[in-house]
C-alpha positions as CSV (number, residue, x, y, z in Angstrom):
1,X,0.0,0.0,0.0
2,X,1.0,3.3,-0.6
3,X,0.3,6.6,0.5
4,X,1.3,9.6,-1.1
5,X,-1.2,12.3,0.5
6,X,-3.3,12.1,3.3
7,X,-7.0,11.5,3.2
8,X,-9.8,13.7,4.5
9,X,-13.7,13.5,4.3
10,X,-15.1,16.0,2.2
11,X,-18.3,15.4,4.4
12,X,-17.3,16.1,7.6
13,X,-13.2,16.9,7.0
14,X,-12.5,13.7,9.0
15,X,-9.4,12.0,8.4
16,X,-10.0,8.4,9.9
17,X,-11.1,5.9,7.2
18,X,-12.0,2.2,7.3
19,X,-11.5,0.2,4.1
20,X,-14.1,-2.7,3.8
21,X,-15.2,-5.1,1.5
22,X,-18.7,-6.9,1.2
23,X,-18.4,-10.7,-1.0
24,X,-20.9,-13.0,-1.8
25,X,-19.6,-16.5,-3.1
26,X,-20.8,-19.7,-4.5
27,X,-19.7,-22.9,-3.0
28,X,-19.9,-26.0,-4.7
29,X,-20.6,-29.3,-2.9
30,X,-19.8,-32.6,-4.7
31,X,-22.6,-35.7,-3.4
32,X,-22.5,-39.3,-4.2
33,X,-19.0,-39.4,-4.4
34,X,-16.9,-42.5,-3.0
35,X,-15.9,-40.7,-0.3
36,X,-19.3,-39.1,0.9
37,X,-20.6,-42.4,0.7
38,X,-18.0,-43.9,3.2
39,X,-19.1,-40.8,5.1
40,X,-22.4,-41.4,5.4
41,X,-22.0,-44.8,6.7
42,X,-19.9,-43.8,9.3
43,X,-22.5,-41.1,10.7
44,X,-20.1,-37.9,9.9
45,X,-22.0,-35.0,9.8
46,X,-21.5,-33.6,6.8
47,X,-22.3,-35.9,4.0
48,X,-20.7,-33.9,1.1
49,X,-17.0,-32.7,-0.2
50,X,-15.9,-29.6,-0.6
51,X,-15.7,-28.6,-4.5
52,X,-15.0,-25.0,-5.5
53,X,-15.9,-21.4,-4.3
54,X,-16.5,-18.9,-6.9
55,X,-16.6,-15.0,-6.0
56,X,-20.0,-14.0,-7.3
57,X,-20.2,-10.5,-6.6
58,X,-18.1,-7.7,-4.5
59,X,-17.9,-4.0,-3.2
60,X,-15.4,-2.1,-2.0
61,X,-15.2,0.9,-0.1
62,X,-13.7,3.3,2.2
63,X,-15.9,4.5,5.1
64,X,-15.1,7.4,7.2
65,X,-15.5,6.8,11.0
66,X,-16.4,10.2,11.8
67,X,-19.9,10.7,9.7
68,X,-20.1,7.4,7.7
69,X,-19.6,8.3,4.4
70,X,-18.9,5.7,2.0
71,X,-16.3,6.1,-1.2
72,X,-16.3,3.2,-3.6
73,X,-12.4,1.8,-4.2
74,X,-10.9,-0.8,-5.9
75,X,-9.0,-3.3,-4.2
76,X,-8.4,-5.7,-6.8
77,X,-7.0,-4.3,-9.8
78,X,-4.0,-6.0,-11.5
79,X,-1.8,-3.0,-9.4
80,X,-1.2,-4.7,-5.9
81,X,-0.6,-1.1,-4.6
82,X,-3.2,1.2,-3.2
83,X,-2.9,5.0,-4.7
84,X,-4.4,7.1,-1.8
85,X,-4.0,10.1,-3.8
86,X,-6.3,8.5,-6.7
87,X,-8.7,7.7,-3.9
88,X,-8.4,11.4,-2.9
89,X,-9.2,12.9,-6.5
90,X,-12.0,10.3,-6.4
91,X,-13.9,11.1,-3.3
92,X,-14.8,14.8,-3.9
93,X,-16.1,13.5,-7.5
94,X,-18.9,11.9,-5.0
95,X,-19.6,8.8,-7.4
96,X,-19.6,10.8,-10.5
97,X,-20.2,8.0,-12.9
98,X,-17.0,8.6,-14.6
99,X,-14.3,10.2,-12.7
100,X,-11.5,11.9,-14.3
101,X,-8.5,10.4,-12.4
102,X,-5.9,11.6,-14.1
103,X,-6.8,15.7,-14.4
Protein backbone atom coordinates (compact mmCIF):
# COMPACT_ATOMS: atom_id res chain seq x y z
CA UNK A 1 0.00 0.00 0.00
CA UNK A 2 0.95 3.30 -0.58
CA UNK A 3 0.34 6.64 0.51
CA UNK A 4 1.29 9.58 -1.06
CA UNK A 5 -1.25 12.32 0.46
CA UNK A 6 -3.30 12.07 3.28
CA UNK A 7 -7.00 11.53 3.17
CA UNK A 8 -9.85 13.72 4.54
CA UNK A 9 -13.66 13.45 4.28
CA UNK A 10 -15.06 15.97 2.25
CA UNK A 11 -18.28 15.40 4.42
CA UNK A 12 -17.30 16.11 7.57
CA UNK A 13 -13.19 16.85 7.01
CA UNK A 14 -12.52 13.70 8.96
CA UNK A 15 -9.40 11.95 8.42
CA UNK A 16 -10.01 8.39 9.91
CA UNK A 17 -11.12 5.88 7.19
CA UNK A 18 -12.05 2.18 7.25
CA UNK A 19 -11.49 0.19 4.06
CA UNK A 20 -14.10 -2.69 3.84
CA UNK A 21 -15.24 -5.08 1.47
CA UNK A 22 -18.70 -6.95 1.23
CA UNK A 23 -18.37 -10.68 -1.00
CA UNK A 24 -20.90 -13.04 -1.78
CA UNK A 25 -19.58 -16.47 -3.09
CA UNK A 26 -20.85 -19.66 -4.52
CA UNK A 27 -19.71 -22.93 -3.04
CA UNK A 28 -19.93 -25.96 -4.66
CA UNK A 29 -20.58 -29.35 -2.88
CA UNK A 30 -19.78 -32.60 -4.67
CA UNK A 31 -22.57 -35.67 -3.43
CA UNK A 32 -22.51 -39.26 -4.16
CA UNK A 33 -18.96 -39.41 -4.44
CA UNK A 34 -16.86 -42.51 -2.97
CA UNK A 35 -15.89 -40.67 -0.30
CA UNK A 36 -19.32 -39.13 0.92
CA UNK A 37 -20.62 -42.42 0.70
CA UNK A 38 -17.98 -43.85 3.16
CA UNK A 39 -19.07 -40.79 5.10
CA UNK A 40 -22.39 -41.38 5.37
CA UNK A 41 -22.04 -44.83 6.68
CA UNK A 42 -19.94 -43.83 9.29
CA UNK A 43 -22.50 -41.08 10.70
CA UNK A 44 -20.14 -37.87 9.88
CA UNK A 45 -21.98 -35.02 9.84
CA UNK A 46 -21.50 -33.59 6.79
CA UNK A 47 -22.26 -35.89 3.95
CA UNK A 48 -20.74 -33.87 1.07
CA UNK A 49 -17.00 -32.74 -0.25
CA UNK A 50 -15.92 -29.65 -0.60
CA UNK A 51 -15.70 -28.56 -4.55
CA UNK A 52 -14.98 -25.02 -5.46
CA UNK A 53 -15.85 -21.38 -4.28
CA UNK A 54 -16.53 -18.90 -6.88
CA UNK A 55 -16.56 -15.02 -6.01
CA UNK A 56 -19.97 -13.98 -7.30
CA UNK A 57 -20.18 -10.45 -6.56
CA UNK A 58 -18.06 -7.68 -4.45
CA UNK A 59 -17.93 -3.98 -3.22
CA UNK A 60 -15.40 -2.11 -2.01
CA UNK A 61 -15.16 0.88 -0.08
CA UNK A 62 -13.68 3.31 2.25
CA UNK A 63 -15.93 4.51 5.05
CA UNK A 64 -15.12 7.43 7.21
CA UNK A 65 -15.54 6.79 11.00
CA UNK A 66 -16.36 10.15 11.84
CA UNK A 67 -19.90 10.68 9.67
CA UNK A 68 -20.09 7.42 7.67
CA UNK A 69 -19.60 8.34 4.44
CA UNK A 70 -18.91 5.66 1.99
CA UNK A 71 -16.30 6.09 -1.23
CA UNK A 72 -16.26 3.24 -3.60
CA UNK A 73 -12.41 1.83 -4.20
CA UNK A 74 -10.95 -0.78 -5.94
CA UNK A 75 -8.99 -3.29 -4.18
CA UNK A 76 -8.39 -5.68 -6.81
CA UNK A 77 -6.96 -4.26 -9.75
CA UNK A 78 -4.05 -6.01 -11.48
CA UNK A 79 -1.79 -3.03 -9.40
CA UNK A 80 -1.22 -4.68 -5.89
CA UNK A 81 -0.64 -1.09 -4.57
CA UNK A 82 -3.19 1.19 -3.15
CA UNK A 83 -2.86 4.97 -4.67
CA UNK A 84 -4.41 7.09 -1.78
CA UNK A 85 -4.03 10.06 -3.84
CA UNK A 86 -6.29 8.53 -6.70
CA UNK A 87 -8.72 7.73 -3.87
CA UNK A 88 -8.42 11.37 -2.87
CA UNK A 89 -9.18 12.85 -6.46
CA UNK A 90 -12.01 10.32 -6.40
CA UNK A 91 -13.90 11.09 -3.33
CA UNK A 92 -14.83 14.79 -3.95
CA UNK A 93 -16.13 13.52 -7.52
CA UNK A 94 -18.95 11.90 -5.02
CA UNK A 95 -19.59 8.80 -7.41
CA UNK A 96 -19.58 10.77 -10.54
CA UNK A 97 -20.24 8.01 -12.92
CA UNK A 98 -16.99 8.62 -14.64
CA UNK A 99 -14.30 10.16 -12.68
CA UNK A 100 -11.47 11.92 -14.32
CA UNK A 101 -8.47 10.45 -12.41
CA UNK A 102 -5.89 11.64 -14.10
CA UNK A 103 -6.77 15.67 -14.45
Amino acid sequence: MEINKSLSCPKCEGVHFEIKRMATYLYTYKLNTPLTEEWSKENEPLPFLFDNRELISSKEYLECKECGAQFPCDLYSKDTKVHFTILQKAIPSDYVKEPNYFG
